[in-house]
C-alpha positions as CSV (number, residue, x, y, z in Angstrom):
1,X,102.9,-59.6,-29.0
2,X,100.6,-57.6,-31.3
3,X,101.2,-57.1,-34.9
4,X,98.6,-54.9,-36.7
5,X,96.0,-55.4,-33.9
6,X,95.8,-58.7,-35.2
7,X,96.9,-60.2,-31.7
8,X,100.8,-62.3,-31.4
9,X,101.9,-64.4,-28.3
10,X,101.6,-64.9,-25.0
11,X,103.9,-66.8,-23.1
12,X,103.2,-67.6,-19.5
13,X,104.4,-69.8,-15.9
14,X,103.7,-73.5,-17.3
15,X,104.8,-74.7,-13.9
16,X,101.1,-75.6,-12.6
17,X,100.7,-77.4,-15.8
18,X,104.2,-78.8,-17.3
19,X,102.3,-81.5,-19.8
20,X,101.4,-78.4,-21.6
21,X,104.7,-76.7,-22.0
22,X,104.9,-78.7,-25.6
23,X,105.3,-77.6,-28.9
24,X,101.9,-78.8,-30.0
25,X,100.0,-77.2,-27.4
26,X,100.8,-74.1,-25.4
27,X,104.1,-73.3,-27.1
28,X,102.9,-73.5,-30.7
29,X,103.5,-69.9,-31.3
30,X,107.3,-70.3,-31.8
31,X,106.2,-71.5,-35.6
32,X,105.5,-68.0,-35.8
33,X,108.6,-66.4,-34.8
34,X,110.0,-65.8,-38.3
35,X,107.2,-64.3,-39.7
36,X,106.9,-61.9,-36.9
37,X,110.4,-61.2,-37.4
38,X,110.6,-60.2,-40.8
39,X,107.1,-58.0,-40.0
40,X,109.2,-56.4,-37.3
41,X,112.2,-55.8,-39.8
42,X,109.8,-54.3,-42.3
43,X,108.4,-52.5,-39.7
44,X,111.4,-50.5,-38.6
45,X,112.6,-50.0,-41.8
46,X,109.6,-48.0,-42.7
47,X,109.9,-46.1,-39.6
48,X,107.2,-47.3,-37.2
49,X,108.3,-47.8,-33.2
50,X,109.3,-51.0,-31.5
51,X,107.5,-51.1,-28.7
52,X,108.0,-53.8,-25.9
53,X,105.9,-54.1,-23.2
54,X,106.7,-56.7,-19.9
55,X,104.1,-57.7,-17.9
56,X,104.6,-59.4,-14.5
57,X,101.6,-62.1,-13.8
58,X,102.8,-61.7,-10.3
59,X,101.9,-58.0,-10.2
60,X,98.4,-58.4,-11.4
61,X,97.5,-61.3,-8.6
């Protein structure tokens, strides 16, 4: 996720490392989610696009 160009989220396969898959650590972007929420809201309502964008880590490998 990229807000402004001032970089968002990330959010990958934990599997290889599941002791990180914790709030504190690799997941501590969901504190985040509300603002980025209300950004988005503001966003739209001042006309600018939503654009989503999936990436499959598979594909690059």
């Amino acid at each position: 996720m990229d807000i402004d160009g001032r970089g968002g989220f990330w959010i990958g396969c934990l599997s290889e490392d599941p002791e990180d898959a914790m709030l504190e650590r690799n997941l501590s972007f969901v504190y985040s989610i509300e603002d980025w929420i209300k950004q988005a809201y503001e966003a739209g309502k001042n006309g600018e696009p939503l654009e989503i964008t999936h990436e499959n880590e598979e594909d690059e490998e």
